[in-house]
C-alpha positions as CSV (number, residue, x, y, z in Angstrom):
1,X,12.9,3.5,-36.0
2,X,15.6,2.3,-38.5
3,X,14.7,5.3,-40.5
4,X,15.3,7.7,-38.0
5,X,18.6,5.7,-36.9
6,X,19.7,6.7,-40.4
7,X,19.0,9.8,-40.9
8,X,20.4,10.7,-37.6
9,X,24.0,9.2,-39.0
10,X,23.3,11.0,-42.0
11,X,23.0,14.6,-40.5
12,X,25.8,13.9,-38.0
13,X,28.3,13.0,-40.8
14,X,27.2,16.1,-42.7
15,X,27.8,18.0,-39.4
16,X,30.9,16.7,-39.0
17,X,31.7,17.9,-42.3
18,X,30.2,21.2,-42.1
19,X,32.3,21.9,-38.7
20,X,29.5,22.2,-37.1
21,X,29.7,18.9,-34.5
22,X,29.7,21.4,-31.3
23,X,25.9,21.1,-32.0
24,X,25.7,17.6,-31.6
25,X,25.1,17.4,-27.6
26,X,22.9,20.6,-27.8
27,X,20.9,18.7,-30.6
28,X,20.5,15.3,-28.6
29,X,19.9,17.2,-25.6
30,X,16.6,18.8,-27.2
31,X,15.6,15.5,-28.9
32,X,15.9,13.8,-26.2
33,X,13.6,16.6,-24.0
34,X,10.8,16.5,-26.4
35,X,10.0,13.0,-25.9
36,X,7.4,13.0,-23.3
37,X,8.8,10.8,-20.2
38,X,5.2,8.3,-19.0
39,X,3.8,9.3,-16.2
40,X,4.7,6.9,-12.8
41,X,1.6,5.0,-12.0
42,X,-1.3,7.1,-10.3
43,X,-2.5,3.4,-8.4
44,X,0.6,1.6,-6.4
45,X,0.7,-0.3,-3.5
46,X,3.5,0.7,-1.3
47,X,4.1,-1.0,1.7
48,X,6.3,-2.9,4.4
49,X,6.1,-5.3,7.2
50,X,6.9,-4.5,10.4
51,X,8.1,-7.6,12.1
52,X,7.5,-7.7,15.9
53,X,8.1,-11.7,16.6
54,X,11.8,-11.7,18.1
55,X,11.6,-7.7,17.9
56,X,12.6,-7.6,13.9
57,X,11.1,-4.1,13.8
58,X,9.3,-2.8,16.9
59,X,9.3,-2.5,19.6
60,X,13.0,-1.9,20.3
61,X,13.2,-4.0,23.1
62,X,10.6,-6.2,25.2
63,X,8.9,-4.1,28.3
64,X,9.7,-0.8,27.2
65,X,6.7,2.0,28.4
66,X,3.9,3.3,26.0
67,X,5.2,6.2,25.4
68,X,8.5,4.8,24.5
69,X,7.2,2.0,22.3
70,X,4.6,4.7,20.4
71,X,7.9,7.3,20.0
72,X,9.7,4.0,18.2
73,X,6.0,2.9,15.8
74,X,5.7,6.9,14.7
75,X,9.5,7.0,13.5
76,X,8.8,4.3,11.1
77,X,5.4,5.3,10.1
78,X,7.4,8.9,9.2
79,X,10.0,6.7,7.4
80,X,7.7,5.1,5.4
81,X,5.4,8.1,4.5
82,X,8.7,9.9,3.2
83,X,9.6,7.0,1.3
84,X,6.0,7.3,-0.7
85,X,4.8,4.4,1.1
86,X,0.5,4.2,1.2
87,X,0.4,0.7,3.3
88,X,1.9,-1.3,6.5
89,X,1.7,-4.7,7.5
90,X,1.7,-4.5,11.6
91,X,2.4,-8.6,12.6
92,X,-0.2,-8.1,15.7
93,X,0.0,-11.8,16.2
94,X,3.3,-13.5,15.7
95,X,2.7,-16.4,17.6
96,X,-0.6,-17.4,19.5
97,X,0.0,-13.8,21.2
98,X,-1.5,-10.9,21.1
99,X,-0.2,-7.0,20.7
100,X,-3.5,-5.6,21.3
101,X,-6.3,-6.3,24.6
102,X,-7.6,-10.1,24.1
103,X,-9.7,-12.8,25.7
104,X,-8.8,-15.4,23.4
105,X,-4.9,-15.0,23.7
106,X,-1.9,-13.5,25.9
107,X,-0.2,-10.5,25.7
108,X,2.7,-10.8,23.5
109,X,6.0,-11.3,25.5
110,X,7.4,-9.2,22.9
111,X,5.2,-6.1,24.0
112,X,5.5,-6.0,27.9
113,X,8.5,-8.5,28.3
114,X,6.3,-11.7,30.2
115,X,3.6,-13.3,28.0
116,X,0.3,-12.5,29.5
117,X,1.4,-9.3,30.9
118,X,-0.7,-6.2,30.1
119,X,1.2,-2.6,28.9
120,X,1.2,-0.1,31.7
121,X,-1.8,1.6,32.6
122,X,-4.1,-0.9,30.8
123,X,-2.9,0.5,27.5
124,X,-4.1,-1.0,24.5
125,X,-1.6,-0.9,21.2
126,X,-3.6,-1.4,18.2
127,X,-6.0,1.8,18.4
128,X,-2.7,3.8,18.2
129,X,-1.0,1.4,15.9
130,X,-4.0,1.9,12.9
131,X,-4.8,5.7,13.8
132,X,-1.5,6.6,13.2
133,X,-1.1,4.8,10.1
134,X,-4.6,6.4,8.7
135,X,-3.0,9.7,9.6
136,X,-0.5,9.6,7.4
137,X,-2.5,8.1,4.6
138,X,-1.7,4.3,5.3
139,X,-3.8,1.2,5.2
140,X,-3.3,-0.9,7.8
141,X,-2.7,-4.1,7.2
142,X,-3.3,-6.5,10.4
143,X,-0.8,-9.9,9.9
144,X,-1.4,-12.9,11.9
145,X,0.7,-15.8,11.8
146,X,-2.0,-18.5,12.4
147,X,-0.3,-21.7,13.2
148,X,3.1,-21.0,14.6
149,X,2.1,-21.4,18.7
150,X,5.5,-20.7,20.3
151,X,9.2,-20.3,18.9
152,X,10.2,-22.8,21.0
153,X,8.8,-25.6,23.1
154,X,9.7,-24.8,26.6
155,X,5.4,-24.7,27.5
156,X,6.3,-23.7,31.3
157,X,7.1,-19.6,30.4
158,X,3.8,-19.6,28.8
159,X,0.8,-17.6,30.5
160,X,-2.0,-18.9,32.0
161,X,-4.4,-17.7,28.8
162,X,-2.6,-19.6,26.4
163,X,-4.5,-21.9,24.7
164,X,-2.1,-24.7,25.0
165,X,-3.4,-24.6,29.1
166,X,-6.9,-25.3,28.3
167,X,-6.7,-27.5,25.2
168,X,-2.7,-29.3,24.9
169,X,-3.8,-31.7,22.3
170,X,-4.6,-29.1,19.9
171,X,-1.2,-28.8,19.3
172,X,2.2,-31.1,17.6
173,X,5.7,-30.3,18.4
174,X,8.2,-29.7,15.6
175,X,11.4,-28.4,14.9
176,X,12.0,-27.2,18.6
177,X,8.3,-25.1,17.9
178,X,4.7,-25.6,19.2
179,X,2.7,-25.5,16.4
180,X,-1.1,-25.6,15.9
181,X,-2.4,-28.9,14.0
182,X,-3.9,-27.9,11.3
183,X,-5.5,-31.1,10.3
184,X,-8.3,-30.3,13.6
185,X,-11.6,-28.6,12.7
186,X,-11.0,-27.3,16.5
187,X,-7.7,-25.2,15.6
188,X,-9.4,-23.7,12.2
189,X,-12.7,-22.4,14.4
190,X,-10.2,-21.2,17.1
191,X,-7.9,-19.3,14.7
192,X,-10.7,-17.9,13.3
193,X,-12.6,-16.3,15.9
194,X,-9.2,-14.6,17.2
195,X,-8.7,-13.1,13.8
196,X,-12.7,-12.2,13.7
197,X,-12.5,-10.8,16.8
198,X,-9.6,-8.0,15.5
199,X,-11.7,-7.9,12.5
200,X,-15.1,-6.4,14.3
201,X,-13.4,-4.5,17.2
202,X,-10.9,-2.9,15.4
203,X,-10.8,-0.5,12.3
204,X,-8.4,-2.7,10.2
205,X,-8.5,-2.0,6.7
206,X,-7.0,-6.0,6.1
207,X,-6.0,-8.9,7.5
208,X,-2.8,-10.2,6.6
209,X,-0.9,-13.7,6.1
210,X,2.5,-14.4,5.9
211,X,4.1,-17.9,4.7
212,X,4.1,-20.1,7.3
213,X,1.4,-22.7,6.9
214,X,2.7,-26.2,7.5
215,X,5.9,-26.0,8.4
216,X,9.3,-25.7,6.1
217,X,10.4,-29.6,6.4
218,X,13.9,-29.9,7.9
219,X,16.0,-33.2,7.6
220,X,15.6,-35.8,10.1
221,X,12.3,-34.2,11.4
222,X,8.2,-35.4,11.3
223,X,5.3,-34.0,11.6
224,X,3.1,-36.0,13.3
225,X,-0.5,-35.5,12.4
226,X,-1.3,-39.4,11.8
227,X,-3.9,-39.2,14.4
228,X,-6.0,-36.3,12.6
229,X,-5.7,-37.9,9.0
230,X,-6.9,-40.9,10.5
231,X,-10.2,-39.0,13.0
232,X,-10.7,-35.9,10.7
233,X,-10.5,-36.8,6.9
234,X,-14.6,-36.5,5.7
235,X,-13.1,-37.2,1.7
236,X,-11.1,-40.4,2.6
237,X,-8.3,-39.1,1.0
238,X,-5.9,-41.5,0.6
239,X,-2.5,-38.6,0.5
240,X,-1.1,-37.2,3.4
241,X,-0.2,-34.1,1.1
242,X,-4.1,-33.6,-0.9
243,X,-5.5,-34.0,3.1
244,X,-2.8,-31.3,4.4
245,X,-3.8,-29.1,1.5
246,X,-7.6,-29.5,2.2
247,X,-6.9,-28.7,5.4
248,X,-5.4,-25.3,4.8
249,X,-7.6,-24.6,2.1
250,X,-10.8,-24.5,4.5
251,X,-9.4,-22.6,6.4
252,X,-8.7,-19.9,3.7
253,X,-11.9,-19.9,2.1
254,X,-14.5,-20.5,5.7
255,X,-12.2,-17.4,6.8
256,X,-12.7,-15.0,3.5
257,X,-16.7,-15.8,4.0
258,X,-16.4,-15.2,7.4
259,X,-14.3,-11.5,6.7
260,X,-16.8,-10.4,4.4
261,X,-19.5,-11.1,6.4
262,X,-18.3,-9.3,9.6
263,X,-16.9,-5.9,7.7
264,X,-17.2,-6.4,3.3
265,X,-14.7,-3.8,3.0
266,X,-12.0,-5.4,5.3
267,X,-9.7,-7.1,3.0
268,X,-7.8,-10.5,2.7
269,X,-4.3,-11.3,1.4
270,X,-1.8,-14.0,1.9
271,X,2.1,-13.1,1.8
272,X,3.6,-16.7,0.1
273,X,6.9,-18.4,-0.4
274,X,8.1,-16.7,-3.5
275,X,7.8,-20.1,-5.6
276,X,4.4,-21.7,-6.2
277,X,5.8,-24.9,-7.8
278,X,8.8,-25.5,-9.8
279,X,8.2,-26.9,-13.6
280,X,11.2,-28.6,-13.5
281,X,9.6,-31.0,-11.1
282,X,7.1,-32.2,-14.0
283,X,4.5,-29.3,-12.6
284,X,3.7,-28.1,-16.4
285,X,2.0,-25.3,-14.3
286,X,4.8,-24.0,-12.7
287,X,7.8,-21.6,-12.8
288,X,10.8,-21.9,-14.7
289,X,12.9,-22.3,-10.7
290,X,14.4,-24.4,-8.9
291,X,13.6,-23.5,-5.3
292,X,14.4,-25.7,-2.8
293,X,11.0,-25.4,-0.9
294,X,7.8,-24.3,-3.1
295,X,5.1,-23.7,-1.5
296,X,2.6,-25.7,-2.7
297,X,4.2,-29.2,-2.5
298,X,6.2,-28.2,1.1
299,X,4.3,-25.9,3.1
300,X,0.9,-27.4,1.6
301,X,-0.5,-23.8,0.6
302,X,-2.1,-23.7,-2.6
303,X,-2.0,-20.2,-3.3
304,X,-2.8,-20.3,-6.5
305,X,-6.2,-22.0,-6.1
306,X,-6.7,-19.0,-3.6
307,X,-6.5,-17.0,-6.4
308,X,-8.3,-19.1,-8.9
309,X,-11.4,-19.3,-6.5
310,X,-11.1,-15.4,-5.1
311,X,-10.8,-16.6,-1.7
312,X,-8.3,-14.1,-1.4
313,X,-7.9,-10.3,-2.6
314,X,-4.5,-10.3,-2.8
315,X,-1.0,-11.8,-3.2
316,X,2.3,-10.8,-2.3
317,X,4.5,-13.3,-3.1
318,X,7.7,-13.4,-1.3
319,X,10.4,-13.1,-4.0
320,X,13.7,-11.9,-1.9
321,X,15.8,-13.1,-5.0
322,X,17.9,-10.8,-7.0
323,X,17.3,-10.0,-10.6
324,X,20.6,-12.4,-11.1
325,X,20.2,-14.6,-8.9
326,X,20.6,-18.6,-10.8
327,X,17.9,-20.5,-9.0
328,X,14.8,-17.8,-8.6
329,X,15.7,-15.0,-11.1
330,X,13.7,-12.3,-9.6
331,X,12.4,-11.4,-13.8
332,X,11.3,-14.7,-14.2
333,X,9.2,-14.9,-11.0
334,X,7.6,-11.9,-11.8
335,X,6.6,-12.8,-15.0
336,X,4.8,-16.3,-13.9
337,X,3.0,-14.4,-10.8
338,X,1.5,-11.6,-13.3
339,X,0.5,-14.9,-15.5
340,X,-0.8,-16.5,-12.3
341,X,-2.5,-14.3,-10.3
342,X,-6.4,-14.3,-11.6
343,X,-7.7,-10.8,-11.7
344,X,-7.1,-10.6,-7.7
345,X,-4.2,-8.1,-6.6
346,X,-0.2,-8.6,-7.7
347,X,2.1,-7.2,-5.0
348,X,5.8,-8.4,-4.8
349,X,7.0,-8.8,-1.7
350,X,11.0,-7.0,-1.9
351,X,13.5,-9.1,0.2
352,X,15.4,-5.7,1.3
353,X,16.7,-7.0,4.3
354,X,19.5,-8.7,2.3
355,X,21.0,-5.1,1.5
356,X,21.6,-5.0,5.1
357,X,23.4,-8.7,5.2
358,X,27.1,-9.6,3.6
359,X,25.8,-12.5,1.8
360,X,27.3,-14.7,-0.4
361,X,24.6,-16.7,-2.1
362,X,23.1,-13.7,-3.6
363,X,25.6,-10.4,-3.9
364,X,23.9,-8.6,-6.5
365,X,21.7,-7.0,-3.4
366,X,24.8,-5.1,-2.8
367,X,24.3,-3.2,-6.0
368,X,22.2,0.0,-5.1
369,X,20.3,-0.4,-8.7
370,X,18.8,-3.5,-7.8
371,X,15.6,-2.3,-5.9
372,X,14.7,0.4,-8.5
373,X,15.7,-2.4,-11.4
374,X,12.7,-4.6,-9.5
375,X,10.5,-2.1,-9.2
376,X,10.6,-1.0,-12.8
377,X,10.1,-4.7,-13.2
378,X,7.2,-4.5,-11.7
379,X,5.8,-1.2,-13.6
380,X,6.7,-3.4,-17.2
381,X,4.3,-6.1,-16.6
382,X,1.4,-4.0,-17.8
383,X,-0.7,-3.1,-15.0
384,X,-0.2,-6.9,-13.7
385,X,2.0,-6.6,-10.8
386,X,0.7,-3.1,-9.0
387,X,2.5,-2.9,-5.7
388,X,5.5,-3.2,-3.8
389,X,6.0,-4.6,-0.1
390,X,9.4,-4.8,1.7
391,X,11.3,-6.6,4.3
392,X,11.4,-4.9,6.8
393,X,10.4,-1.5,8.1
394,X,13.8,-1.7,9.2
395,X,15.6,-1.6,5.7
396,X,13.2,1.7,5.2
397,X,14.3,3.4,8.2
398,X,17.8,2.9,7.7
399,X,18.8,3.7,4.2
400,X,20.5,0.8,3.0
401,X,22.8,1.8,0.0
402,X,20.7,5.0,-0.3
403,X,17.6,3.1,-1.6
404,X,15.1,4.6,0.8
405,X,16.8,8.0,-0.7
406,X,16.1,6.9,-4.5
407,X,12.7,5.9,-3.8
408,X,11.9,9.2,-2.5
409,X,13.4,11.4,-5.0
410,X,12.5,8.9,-8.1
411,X,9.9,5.9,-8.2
412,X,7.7,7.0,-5.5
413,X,8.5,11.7,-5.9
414,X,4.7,11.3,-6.4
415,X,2.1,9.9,-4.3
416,X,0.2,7.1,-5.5
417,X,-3.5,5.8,-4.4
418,X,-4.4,2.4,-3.5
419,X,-6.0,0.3,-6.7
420,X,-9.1,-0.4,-6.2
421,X,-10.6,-4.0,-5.6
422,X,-14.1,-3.9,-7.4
423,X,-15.4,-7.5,-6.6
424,X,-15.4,-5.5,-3.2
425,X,-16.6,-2.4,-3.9
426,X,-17.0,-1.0,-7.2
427,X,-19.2,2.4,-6.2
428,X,-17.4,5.7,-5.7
429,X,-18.2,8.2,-3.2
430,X,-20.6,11.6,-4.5
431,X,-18.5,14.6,-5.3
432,X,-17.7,17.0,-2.5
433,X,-19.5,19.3,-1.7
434,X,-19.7,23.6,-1.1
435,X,-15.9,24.2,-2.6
436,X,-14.6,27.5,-2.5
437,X,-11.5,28.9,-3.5
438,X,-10.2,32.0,-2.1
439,X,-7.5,34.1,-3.4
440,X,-5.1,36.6,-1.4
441,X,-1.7,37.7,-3.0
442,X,0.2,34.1,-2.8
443,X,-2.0,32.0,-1.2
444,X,-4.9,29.8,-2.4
445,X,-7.1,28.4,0.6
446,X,-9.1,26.0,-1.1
447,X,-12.5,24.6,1.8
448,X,-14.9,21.7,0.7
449,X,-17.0,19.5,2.3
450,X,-18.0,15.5,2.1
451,X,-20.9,15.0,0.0
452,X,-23.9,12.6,1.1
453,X,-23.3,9.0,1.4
454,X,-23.2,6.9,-2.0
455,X,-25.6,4.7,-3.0
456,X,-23.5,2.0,-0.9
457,X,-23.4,4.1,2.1
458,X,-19.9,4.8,1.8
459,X,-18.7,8.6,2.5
460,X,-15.3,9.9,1.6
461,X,-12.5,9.1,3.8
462,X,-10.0,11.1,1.9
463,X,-9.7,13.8,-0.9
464,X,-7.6,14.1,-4.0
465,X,-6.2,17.7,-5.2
466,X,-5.4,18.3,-8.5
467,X,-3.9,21.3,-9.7
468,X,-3.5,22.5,-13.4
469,X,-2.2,24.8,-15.1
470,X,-4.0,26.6,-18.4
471,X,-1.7,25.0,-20.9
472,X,-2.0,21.9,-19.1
473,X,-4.6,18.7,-20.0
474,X,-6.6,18.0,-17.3
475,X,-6.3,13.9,-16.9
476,X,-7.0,12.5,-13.6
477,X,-4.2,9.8,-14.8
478,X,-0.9,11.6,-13.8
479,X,-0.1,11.7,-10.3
480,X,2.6,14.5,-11.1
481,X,-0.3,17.0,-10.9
482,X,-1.6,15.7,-7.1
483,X,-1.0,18.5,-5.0
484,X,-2.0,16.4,-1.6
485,X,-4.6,13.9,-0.6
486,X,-6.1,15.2,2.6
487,X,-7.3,13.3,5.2
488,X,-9.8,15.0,7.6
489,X,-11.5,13.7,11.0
490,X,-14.4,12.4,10.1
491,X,-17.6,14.5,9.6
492,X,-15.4,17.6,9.6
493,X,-14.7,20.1,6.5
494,X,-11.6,20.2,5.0
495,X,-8.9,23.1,4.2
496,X,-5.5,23.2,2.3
497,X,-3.6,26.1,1.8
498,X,-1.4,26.4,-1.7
499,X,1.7,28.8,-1.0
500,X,2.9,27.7,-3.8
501,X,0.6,29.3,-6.2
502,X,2.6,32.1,-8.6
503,X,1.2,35.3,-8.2
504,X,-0.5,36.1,-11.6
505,X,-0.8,32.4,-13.0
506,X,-4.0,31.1,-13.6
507,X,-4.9,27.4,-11.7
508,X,-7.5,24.7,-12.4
509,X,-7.9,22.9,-9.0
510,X,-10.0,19.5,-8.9
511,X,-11.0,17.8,-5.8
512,X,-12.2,14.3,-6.1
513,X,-14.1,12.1,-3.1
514,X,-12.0,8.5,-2.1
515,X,-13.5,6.2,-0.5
516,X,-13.0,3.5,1.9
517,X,-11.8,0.9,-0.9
518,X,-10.1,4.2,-3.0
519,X,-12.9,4.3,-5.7
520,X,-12.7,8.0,-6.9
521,X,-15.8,10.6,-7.2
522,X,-16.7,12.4,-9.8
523,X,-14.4,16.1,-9.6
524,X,-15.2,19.0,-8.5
525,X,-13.2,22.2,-10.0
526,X,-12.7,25.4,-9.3
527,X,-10.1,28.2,-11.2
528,X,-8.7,31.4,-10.1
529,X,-7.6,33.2,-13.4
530,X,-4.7,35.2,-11.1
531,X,-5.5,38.2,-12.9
532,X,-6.7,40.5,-9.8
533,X,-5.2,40.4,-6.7
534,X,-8.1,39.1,-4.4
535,X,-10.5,36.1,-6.2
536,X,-12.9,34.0,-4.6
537,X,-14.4,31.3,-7.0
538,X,-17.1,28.4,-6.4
539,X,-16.8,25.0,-7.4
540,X,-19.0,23.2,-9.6
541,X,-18.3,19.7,-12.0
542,X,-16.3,20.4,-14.9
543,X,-17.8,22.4,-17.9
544,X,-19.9,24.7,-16.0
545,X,-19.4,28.3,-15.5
546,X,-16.5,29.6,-13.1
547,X,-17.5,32.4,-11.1
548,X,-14.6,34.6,-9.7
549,X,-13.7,37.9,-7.3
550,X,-12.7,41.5,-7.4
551,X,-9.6,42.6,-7.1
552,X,-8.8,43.9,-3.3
553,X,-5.4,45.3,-1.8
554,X,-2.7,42.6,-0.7
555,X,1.0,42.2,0.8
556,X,3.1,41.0,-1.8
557,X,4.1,37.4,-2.1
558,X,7.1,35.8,-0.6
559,X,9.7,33.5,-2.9
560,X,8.7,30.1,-4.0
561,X,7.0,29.3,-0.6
562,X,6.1,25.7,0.0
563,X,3.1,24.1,0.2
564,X,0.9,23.2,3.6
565,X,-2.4,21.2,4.3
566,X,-4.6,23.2,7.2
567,X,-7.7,20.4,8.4
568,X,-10.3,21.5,10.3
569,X,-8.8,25.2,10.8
570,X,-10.4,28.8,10.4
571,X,-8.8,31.1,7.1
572,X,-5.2,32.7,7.8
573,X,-5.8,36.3,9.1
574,X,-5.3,38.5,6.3
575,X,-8.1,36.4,4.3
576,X,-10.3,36.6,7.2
577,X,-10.1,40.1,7.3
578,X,-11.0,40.6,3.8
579,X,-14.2,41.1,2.5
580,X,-15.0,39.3,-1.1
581,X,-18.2,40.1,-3.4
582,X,-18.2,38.0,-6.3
583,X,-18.9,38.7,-10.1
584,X,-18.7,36.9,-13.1
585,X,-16.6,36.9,-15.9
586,X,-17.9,36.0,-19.1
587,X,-15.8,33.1,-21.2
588,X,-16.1,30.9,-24.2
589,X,-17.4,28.3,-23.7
590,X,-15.0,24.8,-24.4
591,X,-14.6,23.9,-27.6
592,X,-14.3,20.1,-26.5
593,X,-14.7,18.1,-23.7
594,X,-11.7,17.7,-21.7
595,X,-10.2,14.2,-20.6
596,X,-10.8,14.4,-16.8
597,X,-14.5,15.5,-17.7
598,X,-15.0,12.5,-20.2
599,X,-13.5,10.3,-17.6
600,X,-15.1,11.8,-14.4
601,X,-18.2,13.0,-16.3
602,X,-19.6,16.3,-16.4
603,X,-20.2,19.1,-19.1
C-alpha cells in the first residue's frame, strides 16, 4: 500500500510538471471504478417490531373495524417490504391479552376497545396478520410479553377471562403494574401453554421475547416474592438473585423443548436489554459500559447462558445507543455481542424511535448517517452480527431524516434471504422441477414447479431467481444478480415474467428451491442465447446441455420495461398464441466448472 501511495505522488508531481494535471480527476475516477465494490450480504435479517401495547404501532386507535385495522397492518407491511425488510415482530400478547381468538386469555383492549371483547363479526386477527406478512416475503415473528399482567393495577376493568379472576395469587403488584410471579411453577406452565397454544394453531414462523422479565427496579419500590423463595426453591438457594435467575431460566429452557416438540421449525428468540453485565462492576465477563440497568443482575435474565446452552435461536439485543454515545457506545456493544453470542443468531435491535424524539441525552440520532454507520457496523463484524431489527414500524413508515429512503436505495437496493439455523434444520429442499423458458421479442416467461419433498419432508416455500449475463460468473453469493424470490400458494406452479430482458442479449437464469428454514436447493438453469427472435429452452442442473427454439415472427420490444412476477397465471397472449418446436444447438462444452455449480453441485 505504501508503495502504491508513492508512486501515486510520484506520477502526480510529474503531471503537474508535464501540464497535464486536467487528467488527475479522470485518472482517480477510473482507479477508483476498477476496484470491485463487495457485494451486500446475500443472508440478512431485516426486521421491526410492531408495538401494539398502548397502540405504539397498530392499530391506530382501540375499537376501530376489521377492515379498518387490516387497511392500517398492510401499510406497514408495504413500508417495510420497500424498505428491504424480510421479518416482523407482531407483539400478539402485550399484557396477559390476546390479539388473536383464545380460551386461555381476553381479547386485547387494545384491539376492540374493552378487554374481553371480540372484533366484529367473530373476526380473528392473527390469520391475516401472518398471511400477509408471508405474502410479501416476511417471517412472522409472534412476541409475547410473558409476565407483564396489566399496565396498571386498577383489576376491576379487567374481563371476566383474565386469569387474575380465577387465580389472584398468582400475581404481585409493582410499580403501579400487575405482574405475574415468576418464582410459581403455576405462572411458568400457564405462560407456557398460552404461547404453545399460538404455536400449534397458528403458522408462526417464531415466537418472540422482548426484555421485560423481572421488572426494571425503581427507587423506593419491592418486589415481594418472599413467599415463593420460601414454598418454591427445590436448590435451597440461599440468594434472592441466583433463585430469581433459576426461575427465569426454566422457564426459557422447559419452553425451547416444549417449541421444538410442538413445530421443530418454529423458532425462539429473546429481544434483551442492550447490556448483559457491565465489567466495570468487577463482571470480568462483561462489557466495557456503564448501563444503569444490565440485564443480568436487574431484570434477572441471563441471556447469555441462553446462548451458551442453545436454549434460544436467537438474540437481538436492544442497543438504542448511538455510535457516540459515552455510557453504551453502540461500536463497543456490538463488538462484545458478536464475542458473546455462541454460534446462535446475532441481530441488533436499532433504537430508531429516537430519530423521532428531540432528545438531549443522546443527539447524535439526529444525524441521518447514524443508522447506515450501525448497520455497516454490523456488516464489519465478520459474518457475526447478521441482522437488523428496529424500533418501531413506526420509524419505517414515516421516514425519519430520510433513513427509510437510504435503506431502500443503499443497504437493503437488494433483497436478502434469511440465514439459515442448521441445529434446526440443516437439509435443503430438491431442485425444482419441469423449468421452461420461453422467449418472445422482450419477454422471458420463465414456469417451474416444486420438486418432491426432501429427505426431511420439507417442500419449497419459496424460489430464488438468478439471472446472468455471458460475461458474468455465476456465484449464488451476490444478491445483486436476484431478479425476485417468488412466493406461490402452496402446491401451485410458479410463473415470472422478465420484461426487462434486452432483446438480443443472451441470459443464464437459475432457480433454486427455499425452504421453510431458508436452506437453498441445488439450481436449476436454463439460457436463452437471444440470438432468434422466439426460444424456448428446458431446464436442467448446471453443466448439462441447453436446448433452445427457432426463430418465429414477433412485435418489437418496448424501452427498458420493468420487471413483473405472474403466480399461478396462464402465458401472456402473444406467447400463447405461438407455436415453439425445439432444436438443439451444439456448444463447447465448459472448460471449468463454474462457482454456483461447485457450490450447488452439478456437471
Amino acid at each position: 500500500m505504501r508503495c502504491f501511495l508513492a508512486a501515486g505522488r510520484f506520477l502526480v508531481l510529474i503531471m503537474l510538471l508535464s501540464g497535464l494535471s486536467g487528467l488527475i480527476p479522470a485518472l482517480a475516477q477510473s482507479a477508483a471504478d476498477s476496484v470491485e465494490t463487495p457485494p451486500p450480504p446475500k443472508r440478512e435479517l431485516r426486521g421491526m417490531w410492531v408495538a401494539t401495547v398502548a397502540n405504539i404501532d397498530w392499530p391506530n386507535q382501540r375499537g376501530e373495524a376489521p377492515e379498518q385495522y387490516r387497511r392500517e397492518y398492510r401499510r406497514l407491511l408495504d413500508a417495510g417490504q420497500r424498505a428491504g425488510l424480510n421479518a416482523v415482530f407482531v407483539q400478539i400478547r402485550p399484557a396477559s391479552d390476546a390479539f388473536y381468538k383464545s380460551d386461555l386469555e381476553p381479547w386485547s383492549k387494545w384491539l376492540t376497545g374493552v378487554q374481553g371483547k371480540a372484533p366484529a363479526d367473530g373476526d380473528d386477527p392473527l390469520p391475516f396478520l401472518i398471511t400477509e406478512a408471508h405474502r410479501r416475503g416476511m417471517e412472522f415473528h409472534a412476541w409475547f410479553n410473558p409476565y407483564r399482567a396489566t399496565m396498571d393495577s386498577v383489576t376491576r376493568r379487567l374481563a371476566a377471562t383474565h386469569p387474575y379472576r380465577k387465580h389472584p395469587e398468582w400475581f404481585l403488584r409493582y410499580s403501579g403494574q400487575l405482574l405475574y410471579n415468576p418464582g410459581l411453577p403455576a405462572v411458568r406452565n400457564h405462560i407456557t401453554r398460552v404461547i404453545l397454544d399460538v404455536v400449534r394453531r397458528y403458522d408462526i414462523d417464531a415466537v418472540h421475547f422482548d426484555d421485560y422479565f423481572y421488572p426494571y427496579p425503581e427507587a423506593g419500590q419491592v418486589f415481594h416474592d418472599e413467599a415463593a423463595f420460601r414454598d418454591f426453591n427445590p436448590d435451597s438457594l440461599k440468594k434472592v438473585a441466583d433463585w430469581r435467575r433459576q426461575n427465569v431460566n426454566i422457564l426459557i429452557h422447559d419452553l425451547h423443548d416444549s417449541i421444538q416438540s410442538a413445530k421443530r421449525w418454529v423458532k425462539f428468540g429473546i429481544s434483551p436489554f442492550g447490556v448483559w453485565m457491565n465489567k466495570s462492576k468487577d463482571f470480568p465477563q462483561g462489557s466495557d459500559t456503564r448501563a444503569g440497568q444490565p440485564s443480568y443482575s436487574n431484570l434477572y435474565a441471563d441471556t447469555r447462558l441462553w446462548l451458551e446452552k442453545g436454549w434460544i435461536d436467537y438474540v437481538v439485543p436492544q442497543l438504542y445507543w448511538s455510535t457516540n454515545f459515552r455510557l453504551c457506545p453502540y461500536p463497543v456493544l456490538v463488538d462484545w455481542w458478536a464475542k458473546n453470542h455462541f454460534d446462535r443468531h446475532l441481530y441488533i435491535g436499532h433504537g430508531t424511535y429516537r430519530m423521532l424524539e428531540s432528545t438531549r441525552s443522546d443527539t447524535t440520532w439526529r444525524n441521518p448517517r447514524e443508522l447506515p454507520r450501525q448497520i455497516r457496523t454490523n456488516r464489519a463484524t465478520d459474518g457475526e452480527a447478521i441482522g437488523s431489527v428496529f424500533f418501531s414500524a413506526k420509524s419505517v413508515l414515516t421516514n425519519p431524516l430520510h433513513t427509510t429512503d437510504s435503506l431502500r436505495q443503499d443497504l437493503f437496493r437488494y433483497p436478502a434471504l434469511v440465514p439459515t439455523m442448521p441445529w434446526k434444520d440443516a437439509t435443503p429442499p430438491l431442485p425444482v422441477a419441469n423449468l421452461t423458458l420461453r422467449r418472445l421479442s422482450h419477454y422471458v416467461t420463465l414456469n417451474w414447479q416444486s420438486g418432491p419433498p426432501a429427505a426431511d419432508g420439507d417442500a419449497a416455500t419459496y424460489y430464488v431467481l438468478y439471472r446472468f449475463e455471458p460475461t458474468e460468473a455465476s456465484t449464488p453469493n451476490d444478491p445483486r444478480h436476484i431478479l425476485a424470490l417468488p412466493r406461490p400458494a402452496p402446491g401451485f406452479p410458479a410463473t415470472y415474467v422478465d420484461t426487462t430482458a434486452v432483446p438480443g442479449q443472451a441470459y443464464a437464469y437459475y432457480v433454486t428451491a427455499v425452504d421453510r428454514l431458508h436452506n437453498e436447493s441445488r439450481p436449476m438453469r436454463v439460457i436463452t442465447t437471444g440470438q432468434q427472435p422466439a426460444e424456448l429452452a428446458i431446464g436442467q442442473a448446471p453443466g448439462g446441455a441447453r436446448p433452445a427454439a427457432p426463430a418465429v415472427a414477433t412485435q418489437p420490444a418496448p424501452a427498458t420495461p420493468r420487471p413483473t412476477i405472474r403466480l399461478n397465471a396462464p402465458a401472456d397472449k402473444p406467447e400463447a398464441s405461438t407455436q415453439f418446436s425445439k432444436i438443439k444447438i451444439k456448444e463447447k462444452p465448459a472448460k471449468k466448472k463454474g462457482f454456483f455449480a461447485r457450490l450447488f453441485g452439478g456437471g
